[in-house]
C-alpha positions in Angstrom: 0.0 0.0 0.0 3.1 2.2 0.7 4.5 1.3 -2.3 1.3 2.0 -4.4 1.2 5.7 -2.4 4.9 6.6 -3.4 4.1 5.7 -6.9 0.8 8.3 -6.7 3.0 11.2 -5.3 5.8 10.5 -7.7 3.8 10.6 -10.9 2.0 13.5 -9.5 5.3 15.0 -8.7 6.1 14.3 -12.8 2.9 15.7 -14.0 3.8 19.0 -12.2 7.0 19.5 -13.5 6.2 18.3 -17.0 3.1 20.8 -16.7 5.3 23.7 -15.9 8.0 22.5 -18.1 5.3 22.9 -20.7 3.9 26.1 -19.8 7.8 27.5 -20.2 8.1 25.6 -24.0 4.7 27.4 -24.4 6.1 30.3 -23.2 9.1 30.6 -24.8 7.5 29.7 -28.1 5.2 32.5 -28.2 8.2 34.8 -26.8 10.1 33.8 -30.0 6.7 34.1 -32.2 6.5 37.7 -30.8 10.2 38.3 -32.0 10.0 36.6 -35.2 6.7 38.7 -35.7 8.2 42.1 -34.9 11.2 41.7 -37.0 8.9 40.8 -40.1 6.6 43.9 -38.9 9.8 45.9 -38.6 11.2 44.8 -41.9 8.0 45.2 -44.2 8.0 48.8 -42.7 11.4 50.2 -43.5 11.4 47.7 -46.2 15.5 48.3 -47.0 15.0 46.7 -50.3 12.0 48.2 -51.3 10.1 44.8 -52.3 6.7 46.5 -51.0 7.0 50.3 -50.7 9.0 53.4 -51.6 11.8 54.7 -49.1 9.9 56.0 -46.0 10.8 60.0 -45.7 13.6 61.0 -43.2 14.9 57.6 -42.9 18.5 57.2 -43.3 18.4 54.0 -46.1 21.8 52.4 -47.0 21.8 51.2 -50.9 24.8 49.4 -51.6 23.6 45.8 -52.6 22.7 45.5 -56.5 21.6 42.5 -56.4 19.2 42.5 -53.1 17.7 45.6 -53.6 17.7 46.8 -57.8 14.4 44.6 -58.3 12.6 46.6 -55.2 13.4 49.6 -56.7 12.5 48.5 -60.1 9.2 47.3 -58.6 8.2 50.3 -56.5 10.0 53.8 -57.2 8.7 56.5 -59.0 10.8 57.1 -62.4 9.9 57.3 -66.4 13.6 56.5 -67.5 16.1 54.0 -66.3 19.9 53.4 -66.1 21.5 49.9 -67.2 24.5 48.3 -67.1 28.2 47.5 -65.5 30.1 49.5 -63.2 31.2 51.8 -66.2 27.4 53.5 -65.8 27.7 53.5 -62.1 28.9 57.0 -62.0 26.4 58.7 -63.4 24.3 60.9 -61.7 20.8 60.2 -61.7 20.6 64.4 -61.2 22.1 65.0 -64.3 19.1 63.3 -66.2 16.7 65.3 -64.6 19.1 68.7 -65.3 19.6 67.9 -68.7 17.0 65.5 -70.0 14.3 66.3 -67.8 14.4 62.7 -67.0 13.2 60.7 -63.4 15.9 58.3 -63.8 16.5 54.9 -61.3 20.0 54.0 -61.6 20.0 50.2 -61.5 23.1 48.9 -62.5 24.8 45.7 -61.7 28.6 45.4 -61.7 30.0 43.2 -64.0 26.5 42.9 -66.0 25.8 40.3 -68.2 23.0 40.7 -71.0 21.0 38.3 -68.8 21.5 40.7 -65.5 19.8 43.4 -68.1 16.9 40.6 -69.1 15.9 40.1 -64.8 15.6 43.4 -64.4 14.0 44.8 -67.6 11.4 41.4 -66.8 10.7 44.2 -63.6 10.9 47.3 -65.0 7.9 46.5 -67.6 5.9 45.3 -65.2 5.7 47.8 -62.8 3.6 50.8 -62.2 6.0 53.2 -64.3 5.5 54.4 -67.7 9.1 53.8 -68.9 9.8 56.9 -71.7 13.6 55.9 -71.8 16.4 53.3 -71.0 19.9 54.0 -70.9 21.7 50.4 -71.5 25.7 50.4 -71.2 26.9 47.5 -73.7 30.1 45.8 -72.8 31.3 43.8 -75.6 33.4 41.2 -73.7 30.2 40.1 -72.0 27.9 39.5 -75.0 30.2 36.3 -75.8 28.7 34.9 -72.2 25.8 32.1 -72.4 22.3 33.6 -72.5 21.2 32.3 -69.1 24.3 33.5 -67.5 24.3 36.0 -64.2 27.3 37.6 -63.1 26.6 36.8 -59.7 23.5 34.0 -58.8 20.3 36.3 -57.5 18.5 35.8 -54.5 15.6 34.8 -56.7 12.7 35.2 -54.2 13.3 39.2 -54.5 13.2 38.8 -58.0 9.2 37.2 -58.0 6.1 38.6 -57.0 5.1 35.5 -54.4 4.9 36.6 -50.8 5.4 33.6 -49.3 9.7 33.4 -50.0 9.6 36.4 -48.7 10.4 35.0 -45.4 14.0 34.7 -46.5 13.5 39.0 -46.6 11.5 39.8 -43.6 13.3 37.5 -41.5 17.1 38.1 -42.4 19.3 38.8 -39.7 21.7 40.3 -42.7 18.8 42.6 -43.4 18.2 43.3 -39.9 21.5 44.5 -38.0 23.2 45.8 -41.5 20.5 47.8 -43.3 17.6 48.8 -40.6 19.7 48.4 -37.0 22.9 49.9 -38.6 21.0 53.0 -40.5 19.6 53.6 -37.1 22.8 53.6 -35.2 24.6 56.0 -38.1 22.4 57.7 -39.9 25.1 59.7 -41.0 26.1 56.7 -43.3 23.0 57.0 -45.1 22.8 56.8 -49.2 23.0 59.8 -51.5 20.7 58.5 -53.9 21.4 60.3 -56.9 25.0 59.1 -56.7 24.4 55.3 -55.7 26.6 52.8 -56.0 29.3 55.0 -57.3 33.2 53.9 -57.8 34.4 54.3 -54.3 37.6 56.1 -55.8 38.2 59.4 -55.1 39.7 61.7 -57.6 43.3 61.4 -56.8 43.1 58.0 -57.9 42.3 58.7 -61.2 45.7 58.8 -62.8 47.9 57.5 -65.3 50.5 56.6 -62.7 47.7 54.4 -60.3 46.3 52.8 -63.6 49.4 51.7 -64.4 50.7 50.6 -61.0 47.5 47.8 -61.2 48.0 47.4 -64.5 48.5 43.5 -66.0 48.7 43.1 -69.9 47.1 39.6 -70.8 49.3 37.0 -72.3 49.9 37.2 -76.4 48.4 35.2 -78.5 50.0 33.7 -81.8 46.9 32.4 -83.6 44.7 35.0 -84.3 41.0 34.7 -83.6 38.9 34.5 -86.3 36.7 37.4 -86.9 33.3 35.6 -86.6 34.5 33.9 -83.2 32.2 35.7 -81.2 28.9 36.6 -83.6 26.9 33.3 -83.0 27.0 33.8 -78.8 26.3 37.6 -79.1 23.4 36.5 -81.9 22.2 34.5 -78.9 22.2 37.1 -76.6 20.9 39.9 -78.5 17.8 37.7 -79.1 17.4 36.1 -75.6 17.9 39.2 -73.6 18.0 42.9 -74.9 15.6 42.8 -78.2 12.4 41.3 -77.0 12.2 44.2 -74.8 13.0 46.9 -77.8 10.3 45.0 -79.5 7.7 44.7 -76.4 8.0 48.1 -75.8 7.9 50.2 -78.9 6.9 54.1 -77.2 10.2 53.4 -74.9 13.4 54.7 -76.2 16.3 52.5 -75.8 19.4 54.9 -76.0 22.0 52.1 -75.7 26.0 52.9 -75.8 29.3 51.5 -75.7 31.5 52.9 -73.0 34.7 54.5 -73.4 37.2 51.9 -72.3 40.8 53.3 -71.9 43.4 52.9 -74.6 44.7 49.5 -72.9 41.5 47.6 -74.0 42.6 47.9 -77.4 46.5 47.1 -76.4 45.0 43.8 -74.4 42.5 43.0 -77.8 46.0 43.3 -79.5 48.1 41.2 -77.4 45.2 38.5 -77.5 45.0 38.7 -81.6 41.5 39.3 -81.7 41.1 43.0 -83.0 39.1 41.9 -86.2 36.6 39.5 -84.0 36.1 42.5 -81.4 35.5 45.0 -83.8 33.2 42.5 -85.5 30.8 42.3 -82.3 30.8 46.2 -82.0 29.8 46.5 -86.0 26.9 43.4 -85.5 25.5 44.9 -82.0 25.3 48.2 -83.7 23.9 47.7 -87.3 21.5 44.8 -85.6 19.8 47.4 -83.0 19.9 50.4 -85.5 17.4 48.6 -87.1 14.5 49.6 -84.1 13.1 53.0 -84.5 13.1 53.0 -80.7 16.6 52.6 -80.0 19.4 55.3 -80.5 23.0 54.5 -80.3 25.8 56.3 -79.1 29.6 54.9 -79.6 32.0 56.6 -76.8 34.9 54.0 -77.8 36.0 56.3 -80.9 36.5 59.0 -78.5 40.1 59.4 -78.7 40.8 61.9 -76.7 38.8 60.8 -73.7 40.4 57.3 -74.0 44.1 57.9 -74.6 44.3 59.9 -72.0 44.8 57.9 -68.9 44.3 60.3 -66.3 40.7 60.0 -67.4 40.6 56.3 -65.0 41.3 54.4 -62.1 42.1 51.4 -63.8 42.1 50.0 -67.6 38.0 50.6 -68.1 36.9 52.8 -65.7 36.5 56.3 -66.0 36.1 59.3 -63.8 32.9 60.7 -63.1 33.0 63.9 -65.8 33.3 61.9 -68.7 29.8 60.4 -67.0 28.7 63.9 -67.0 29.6 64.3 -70.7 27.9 61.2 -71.8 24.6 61.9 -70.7 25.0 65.9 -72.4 26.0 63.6 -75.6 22.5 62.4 -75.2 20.9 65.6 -75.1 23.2 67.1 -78.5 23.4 64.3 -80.4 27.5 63.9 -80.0 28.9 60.6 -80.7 25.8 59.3 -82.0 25.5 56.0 -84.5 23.3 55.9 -87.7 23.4 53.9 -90.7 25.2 56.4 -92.3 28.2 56.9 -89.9 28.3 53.0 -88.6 31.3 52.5 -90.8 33.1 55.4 -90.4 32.8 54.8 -86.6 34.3 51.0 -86.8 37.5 52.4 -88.8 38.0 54.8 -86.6 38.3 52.6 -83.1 40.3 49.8 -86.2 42.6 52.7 -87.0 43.4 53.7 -83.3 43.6 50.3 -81.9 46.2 49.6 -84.9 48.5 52.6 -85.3 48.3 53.8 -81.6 52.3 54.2 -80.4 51.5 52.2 -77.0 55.1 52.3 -76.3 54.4 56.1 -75.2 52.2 54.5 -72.4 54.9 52.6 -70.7 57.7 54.8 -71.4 56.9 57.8 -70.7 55.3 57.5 -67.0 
């Protein structure tokens, strides 16, 4: 009978502790649940990558991450013209469109672009709420050779889409969190000049002939030259995949497209590699294939030769400083520069004639 009693008292004895044990679980879980919920709440009210709202006025947004936060902007800001490209149309300021072209523009550029970098976010773009007048698209040449599916960098997809629910990767992201809503708080000072976002971190004393040479590494030579169709069939490929079904889909947009203006080592690299002929057969096929649209205007900065030769203009081989930017976009408004049937040719020999007869020696010698 003792026995049997002990046994009572000790499995009562259990149930209490496996009762309160509960009631902490319980606890704790709706603790957690109250976290998790005010962190979503928190995020989807800044919203630092702008997947459900414009920027909220006064507070102190960080923009640094093309790839997290380009679509959000795409999706939600107000604008009627856009920026596209690689790092060599980071420097423009978004201001200058509005001074000079009377222009809203989003800059939303992605270092190292590929044409399918341009197709993700044009897929946005012409879906949102914006009545898109003009695009500005950067074309790099050495990246239309790349496969049509292929991203610089892989995208965090779920920003990319319009379903809510992966969006739990966003709202609860302790990257998101302490780096873009905790951090803003905590240095407000650090906050984003729009207009000039995601601009070359070099500031101007770096732009000189002596740093670009210090970094400087000439590619390998090449005996066998490459033949001049080499690269047609992938930049075909491209041309079709990712940058003309938008010309065509959106005929009242203007698609002002341009090559940047590389420094004079891009055509001493082309030459050391024995592919001027194939290279300057891309620029001659992109060009005479989109000066085909009514909608798209073309603007070649490569044949500016004294922008180009002169390497005080960069901070490295390619990229330029921030006035040439400035130049580019009053191009746009006077015409400079600008590709037609007519001058296509012209154009081509010029950049063939340069990139051939150009005393490169002068570059290394004469520091």
């Amino acid at each position: 009978m003792l026995q049997r009693k002990e046994i009572i008292e000790k499995e009562d004895k259990n149930g209490k502790v496996y009762r309160k044990a509960k009631r902490w679980i319980i606890c704790i879980l709706c603790m957690a649940m109250v976290v998790f919920i005010g962190i979503a709440a928190l995020v989807v009210y800044i919203d630092p990558f702008f997947q459900y709202h414009k920027p909220i006025k006064g507070f102190p947004y960080l923009i640094d991450n093309q790839l997290s936060q380009n679509p959000g902007m795409a999706k939600n800001w107000d604008y009627d013209s856009v920026i596209l490209g690689s790092s060599m149309t980071v420097n423009f300021n978004t201001d200058w469109f509005q001074e000079i072209l009377g222009l809203q523009t989003a800059k939303l550029s992605y270092n190292g672009a590929y044409p399918k970098d341009q197709a993700n976010i044009m897929d946005i773009i012409f879906t949102s709420k914006n009545e898109v007048k003009e695009v500005f698209l950067g074309i790099d040449i050495p990246a239309y050779s790349s496969d049509v599916g292929a991203t610089k960098y892989p995208i965090p997809a779920y920003l990319y889409d319009d379903n809510y629910v992966n969006d739990i990767s966003y709202i609860l992201n302790k990257d998101v969190l302490l780096n873009y809503i905790l951090r803003a708080v905590a240095d407000p000072g650090d906050k984003t000049d729009i207009p000039t976002m995601y601009a070359l971190w070099w500031t101007d004393e770096y732009f000189n002939k002596q740093y670009v040479l210090q970094y400087y590494e000439a590619p390998e030579p090449v005996a066998e030259e490459v033949a001049a169709d080499a690269y047609i069939e992938q930049v075909k490929a491209n041309l079709d995949t990712n940058i003309c079904p938008y010309i065509e889909a959106n005929p009242n947009t203007v698609f002002t497209v341009f090559y940047p203006p590389y420094s004079i080592l891009y055509w001493y690299g082309v030459n050391r590699e024995n592919k001027l002929d194939a290279t300057l057969a891309e620029y001659e096929y992109v060009a005479k294939r989109l000066l085909t649209y009514d909608n798209v205007r073309m603007y070649n900065f490569m044949e500016c030769e004294d922008i180009i030769t002169n390497l005080d203009n960069y901070a490295d081989y390619d990229h330029y400083h921030r006035d040439i930017n400035h130049y580019m976009v009053e191009c746009f408004a006077d015409g400079s520069h600008e590709l037609t049937d007519a001058s296509l040719s012209a154009s081509i020999e010029k950049m063939r004639v340069l990139a051939e007869t150009y005393d490169y020696d002068t570059i290394f010698h004469m520091k």
